[in-house]
C-alpha positions as CSV (number, residue, x, y, z in Angstrom):
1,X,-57.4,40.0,-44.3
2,X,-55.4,37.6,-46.1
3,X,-56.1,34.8,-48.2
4,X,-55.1,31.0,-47.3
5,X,-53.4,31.2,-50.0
6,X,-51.3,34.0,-49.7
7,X,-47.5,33.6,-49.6
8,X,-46.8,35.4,-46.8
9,X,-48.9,34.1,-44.1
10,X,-46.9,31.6,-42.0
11,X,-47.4,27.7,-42.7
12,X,-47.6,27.2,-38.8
13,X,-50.0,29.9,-38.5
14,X,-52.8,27.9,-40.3
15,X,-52.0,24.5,-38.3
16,X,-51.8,25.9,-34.4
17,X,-55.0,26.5,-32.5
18,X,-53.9,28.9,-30.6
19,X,-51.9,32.1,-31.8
20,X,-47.7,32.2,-31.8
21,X,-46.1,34.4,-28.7
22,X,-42.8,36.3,-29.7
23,X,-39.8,35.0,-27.5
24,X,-38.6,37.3,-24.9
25,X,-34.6,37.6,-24.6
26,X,-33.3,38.9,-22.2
27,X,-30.9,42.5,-22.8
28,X,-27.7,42.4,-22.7
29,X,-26.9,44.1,-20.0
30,X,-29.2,41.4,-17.7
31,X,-26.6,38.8,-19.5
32,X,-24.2,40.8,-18.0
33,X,-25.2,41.0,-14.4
34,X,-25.7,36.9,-14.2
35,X,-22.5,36.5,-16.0
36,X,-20.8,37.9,-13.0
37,X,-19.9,35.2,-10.7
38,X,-21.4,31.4,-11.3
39,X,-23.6,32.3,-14.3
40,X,-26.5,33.0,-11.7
41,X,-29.0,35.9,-10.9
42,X,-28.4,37.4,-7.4
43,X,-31.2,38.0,-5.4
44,X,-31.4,41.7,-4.3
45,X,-32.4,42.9,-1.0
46,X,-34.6,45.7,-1.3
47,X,-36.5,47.9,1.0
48,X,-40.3,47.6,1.4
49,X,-40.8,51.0,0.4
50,X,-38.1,53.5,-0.9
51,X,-35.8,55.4,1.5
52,X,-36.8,52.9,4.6
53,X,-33.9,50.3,6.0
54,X,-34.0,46.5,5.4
55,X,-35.4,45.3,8.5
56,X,-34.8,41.2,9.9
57,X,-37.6,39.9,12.2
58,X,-37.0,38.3,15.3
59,X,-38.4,35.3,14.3
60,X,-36.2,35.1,11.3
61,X,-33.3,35.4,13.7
62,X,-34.2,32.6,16.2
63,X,-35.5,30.2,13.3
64,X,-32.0,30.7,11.9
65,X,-29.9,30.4,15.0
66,X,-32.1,27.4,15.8
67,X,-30.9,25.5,12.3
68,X,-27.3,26.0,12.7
69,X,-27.4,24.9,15.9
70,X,-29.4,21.5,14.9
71,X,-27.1,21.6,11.8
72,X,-24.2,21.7,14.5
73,X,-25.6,18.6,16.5
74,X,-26.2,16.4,13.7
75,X,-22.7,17.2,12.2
76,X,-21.0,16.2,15.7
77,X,-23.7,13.1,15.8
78,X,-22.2,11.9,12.6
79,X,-18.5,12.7,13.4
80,X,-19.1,10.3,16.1
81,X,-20.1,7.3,14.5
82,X,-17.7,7.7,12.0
83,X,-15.3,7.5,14.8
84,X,-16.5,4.2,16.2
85,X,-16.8,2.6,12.7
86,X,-13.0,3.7,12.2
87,X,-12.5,2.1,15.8
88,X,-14.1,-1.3,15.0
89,X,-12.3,-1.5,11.7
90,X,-9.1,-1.4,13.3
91,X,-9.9,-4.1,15.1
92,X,-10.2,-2.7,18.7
93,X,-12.8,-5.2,19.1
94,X,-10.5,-8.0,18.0
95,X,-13.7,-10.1,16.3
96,X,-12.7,-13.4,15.1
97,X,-15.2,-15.5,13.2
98,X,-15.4,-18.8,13.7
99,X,-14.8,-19.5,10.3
100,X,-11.7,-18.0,10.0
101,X,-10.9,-20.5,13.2
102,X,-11.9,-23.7,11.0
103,X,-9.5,-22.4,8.2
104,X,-6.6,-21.6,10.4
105,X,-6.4,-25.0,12.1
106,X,-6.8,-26.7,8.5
107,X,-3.8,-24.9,7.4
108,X,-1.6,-25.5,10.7
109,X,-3.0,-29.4,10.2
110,X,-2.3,-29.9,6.7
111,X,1.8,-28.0,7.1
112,X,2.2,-30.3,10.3
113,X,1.5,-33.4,7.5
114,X,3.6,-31.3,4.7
115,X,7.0,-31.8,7.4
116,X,5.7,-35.3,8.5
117,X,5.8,-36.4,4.8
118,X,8.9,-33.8,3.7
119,X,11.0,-35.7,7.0
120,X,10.4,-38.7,5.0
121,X,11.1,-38.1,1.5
122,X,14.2,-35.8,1.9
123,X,15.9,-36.2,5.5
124,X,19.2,-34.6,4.4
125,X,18.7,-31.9,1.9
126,X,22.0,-30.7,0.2
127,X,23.0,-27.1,0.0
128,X,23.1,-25.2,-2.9
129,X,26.3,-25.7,-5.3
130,X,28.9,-22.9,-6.2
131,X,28.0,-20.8,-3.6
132,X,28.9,-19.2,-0.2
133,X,25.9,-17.5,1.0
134,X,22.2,-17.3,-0.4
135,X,19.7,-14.8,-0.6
136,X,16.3,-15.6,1.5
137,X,12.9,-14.0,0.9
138,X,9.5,-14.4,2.4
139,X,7.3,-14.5,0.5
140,X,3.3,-12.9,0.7
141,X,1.8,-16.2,2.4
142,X,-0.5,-16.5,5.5
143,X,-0.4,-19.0,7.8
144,X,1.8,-22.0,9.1
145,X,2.5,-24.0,11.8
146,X,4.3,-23.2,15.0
147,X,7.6,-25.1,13.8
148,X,7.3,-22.9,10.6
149,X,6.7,-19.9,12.7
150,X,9.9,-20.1,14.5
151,X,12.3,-21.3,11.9
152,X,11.0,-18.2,10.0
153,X,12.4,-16.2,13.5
154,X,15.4,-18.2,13.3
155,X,16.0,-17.2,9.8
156,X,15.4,-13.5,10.6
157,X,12.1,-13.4,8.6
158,X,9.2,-13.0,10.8
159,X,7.7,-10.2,8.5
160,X,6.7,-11.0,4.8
161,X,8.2,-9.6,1.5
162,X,11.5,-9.1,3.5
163,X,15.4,-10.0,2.4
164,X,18.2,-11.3,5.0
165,X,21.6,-13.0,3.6
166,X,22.5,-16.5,5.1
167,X,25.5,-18.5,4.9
168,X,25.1,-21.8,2.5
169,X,25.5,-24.6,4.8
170,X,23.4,-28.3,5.8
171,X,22.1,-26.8,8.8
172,X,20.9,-23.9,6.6
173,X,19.4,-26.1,4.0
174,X,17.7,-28.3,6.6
175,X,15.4,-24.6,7.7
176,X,14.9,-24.1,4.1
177,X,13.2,-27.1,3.3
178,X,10.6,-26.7,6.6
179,X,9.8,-23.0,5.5
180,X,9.7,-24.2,1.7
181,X,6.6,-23.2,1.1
182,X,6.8,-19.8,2.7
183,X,10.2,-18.7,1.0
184,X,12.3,-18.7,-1.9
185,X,15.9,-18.1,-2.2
186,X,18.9,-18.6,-4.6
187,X,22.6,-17.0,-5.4
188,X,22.8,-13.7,-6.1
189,X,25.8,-11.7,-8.3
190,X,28.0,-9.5,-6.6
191,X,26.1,-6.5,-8.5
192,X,22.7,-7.4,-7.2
193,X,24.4,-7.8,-4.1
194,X,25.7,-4.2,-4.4
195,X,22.6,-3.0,-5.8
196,X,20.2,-4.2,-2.8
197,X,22.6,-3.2,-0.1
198,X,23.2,0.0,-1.8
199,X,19.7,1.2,-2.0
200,X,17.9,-0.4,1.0
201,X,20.3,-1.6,3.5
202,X,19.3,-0.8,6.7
203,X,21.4,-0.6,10.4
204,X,20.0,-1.4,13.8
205,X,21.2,1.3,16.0
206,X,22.0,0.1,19.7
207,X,20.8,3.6,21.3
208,X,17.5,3.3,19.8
209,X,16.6,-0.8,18.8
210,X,13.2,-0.1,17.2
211,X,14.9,2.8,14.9
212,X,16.1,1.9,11.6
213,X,19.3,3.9,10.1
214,X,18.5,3.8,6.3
215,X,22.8,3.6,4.6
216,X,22.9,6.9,3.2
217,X,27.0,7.3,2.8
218,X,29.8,5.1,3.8
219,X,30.7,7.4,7.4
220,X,27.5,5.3,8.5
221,X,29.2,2.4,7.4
222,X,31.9,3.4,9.2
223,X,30.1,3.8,12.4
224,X,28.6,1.1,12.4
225,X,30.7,-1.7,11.2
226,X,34.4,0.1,11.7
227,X,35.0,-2.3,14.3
228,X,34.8,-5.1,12.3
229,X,36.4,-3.7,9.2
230,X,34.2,-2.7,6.9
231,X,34.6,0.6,5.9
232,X,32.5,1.5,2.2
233,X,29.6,-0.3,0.4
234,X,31.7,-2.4,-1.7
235,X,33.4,-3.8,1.8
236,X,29.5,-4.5,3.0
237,X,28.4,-6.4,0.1
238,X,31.8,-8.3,-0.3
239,X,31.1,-9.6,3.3
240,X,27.6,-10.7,1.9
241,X,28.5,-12.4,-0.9
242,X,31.4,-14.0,0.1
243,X,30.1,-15.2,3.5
244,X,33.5,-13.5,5.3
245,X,34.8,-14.0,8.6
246,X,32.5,-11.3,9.9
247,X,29.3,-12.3,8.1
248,X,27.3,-13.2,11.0
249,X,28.2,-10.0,13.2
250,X,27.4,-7.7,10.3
251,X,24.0,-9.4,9.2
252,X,23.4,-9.3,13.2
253,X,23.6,-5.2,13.1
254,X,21.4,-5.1,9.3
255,X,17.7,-5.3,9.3
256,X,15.7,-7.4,7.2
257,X,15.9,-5.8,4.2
258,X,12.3,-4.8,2.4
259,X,11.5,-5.6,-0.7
260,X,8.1,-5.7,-3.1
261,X,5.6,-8.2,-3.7
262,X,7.3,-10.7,-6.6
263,X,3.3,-11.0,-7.4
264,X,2.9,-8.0,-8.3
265,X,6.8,-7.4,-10.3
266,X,5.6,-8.4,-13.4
267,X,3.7,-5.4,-14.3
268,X,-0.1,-4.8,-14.8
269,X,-1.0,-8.5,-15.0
270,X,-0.2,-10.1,-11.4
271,X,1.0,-13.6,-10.9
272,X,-1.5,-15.6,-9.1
273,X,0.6,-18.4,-7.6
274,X,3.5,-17.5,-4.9
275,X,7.0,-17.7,-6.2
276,X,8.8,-20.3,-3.4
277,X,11.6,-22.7,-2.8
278,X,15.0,-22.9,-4.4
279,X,15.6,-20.4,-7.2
280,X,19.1,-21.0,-8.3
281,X,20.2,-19.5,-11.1
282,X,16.3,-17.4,-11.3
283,X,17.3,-15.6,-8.0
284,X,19.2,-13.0,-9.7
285,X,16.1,-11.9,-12.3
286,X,13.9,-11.8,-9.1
287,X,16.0,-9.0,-7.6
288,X,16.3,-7.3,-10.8
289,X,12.4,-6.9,-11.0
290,X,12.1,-6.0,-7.3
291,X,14.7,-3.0,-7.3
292,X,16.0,-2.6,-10.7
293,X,19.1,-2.8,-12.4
């Protein structure tokens, strides 16, 4: 027996009550075996005694047929009432709250007053100077009042964040200034001109009205607004600019064109007011953030 004092008896071995177990590890070729697949150890079927088949009960059978089938049933329970929460989110239901109602009518009251006192102040706007035609966009705001509503129509603007091309005349100003606060426009260069046309123009085909033709070459061009002369991009956006003799027959045959949110142009930080009214000169670094150089 050895001494307390003796060097080679553990320091631990004095202090626990109880005596130290070796650590089992397990041999390599176990390590092996879980390593196949996902690191785990397989469970083995095995016979009950050697040579004899594995054998299922009946019981085992009908308790498992029993649990895919409930598994089944509650799958196709929840399947379902994912499918009416999808429904009601679409708004099949069409719920309005009345809140939204108050809110609504405030807004319609308050633009009726905004062309009331606008009548007054400015009864005769002036177009804008040292141009022919101006470029119109609607802007991301809700709401409005019936007048506002159809001037927007009028304009060819009924959806938001879209682009149309109008000529620059008094009766032109005098629907600006009622849908002031729902759009901005200004004069454009002949290269942003180019550059929208060129990348988003879009034709009405009379076969199909709802389709839109996006301008791909200049033989759509062609087919489209031969008739009327216009044969190649440059010809399109010259009668934009310019405000030609055809300019009302081919804006009739273009859709509105889409562009982005100006919110939202600036980059990662979004602007929190909405961009509206009379541009000017500003128009043409608008367009540039919305579709590039």
């Amino acid at each position: 027996r050895l001494s307390p004092s003796s060097p080679s008896e553990h320091p631990a071995a004095r202090r626990a009550p109880f005596p130290l177990r070796p650590v089992r590890r397990p041999a390599s070729s176990s390590l092996a075996k879980m390593d196949d697949g996902e690191n785990t150890a397989k469970a083995v079927l095995r016979p009950r005694n050697p040579g004899e088949n594995i054998k299922v009960a009946e019981t085992v059978l009908k308790r498992r047929d029993r649990n895919l089938k409930a598994a089944a049933d509650r799958a196709a329970q929840i399947a379902k009432v994912r499918k009416g929460q999808k429904e009601y989110r679409k708004g099949k239901l069409n719920i309005i709250r009345a809140e939204k109602l108050v809110k609504n009518c405030i807004v319609r009251r308050d633009d009726r007053r905004r062309l009331r006192t606008q009548k007054k102040k400015n009864p005769s706007p002036k177009p804008v100077a040292k141009t022919r035609s101006l470029a119109v966009v609607r802007n991301g705001r809700m709401g409005g009042s019936k007048e506002v509503k159809v001037t927007l129509k009028e304009i060819g603007l009924p959806q938001r964040n879209t682009l149309v091309f109008v000529p620059n005349t008094a009766e032109m100003a005098q629907k600006l200034q009622v849908v002031k606060p729902f759009a901005y426009w200004g004069k454009c260069t002949f290269k942003n001109v180019f550059n929208l046309v060129h990348k988003k123009a879009m034709f009405k085909d009379p076969e199909a009205p709802k389709e839109r033709v996006a301008l791909s070459d200049n033989t759509l061009i062609e087919k489209h607004l031969g008739d009327l002369g216009v044969l190649c991009t440059e010809d399109l956006a010259h009668q934009l600019h310019t405000c030609g003799k055809t300019f009302q027959e081919v804006s009739e045959r273009l859709w509105p064109i889409p562009v982005g949110d100006v919110k939202k142009s600036s980059g990662m930080v979004h602007e929190t007011k909405f961009t509206y009214g009379d541009l000017q000169d500003a128009m043409d670094l608008k367009m540039k953030k919305l579709i590039g150089d």
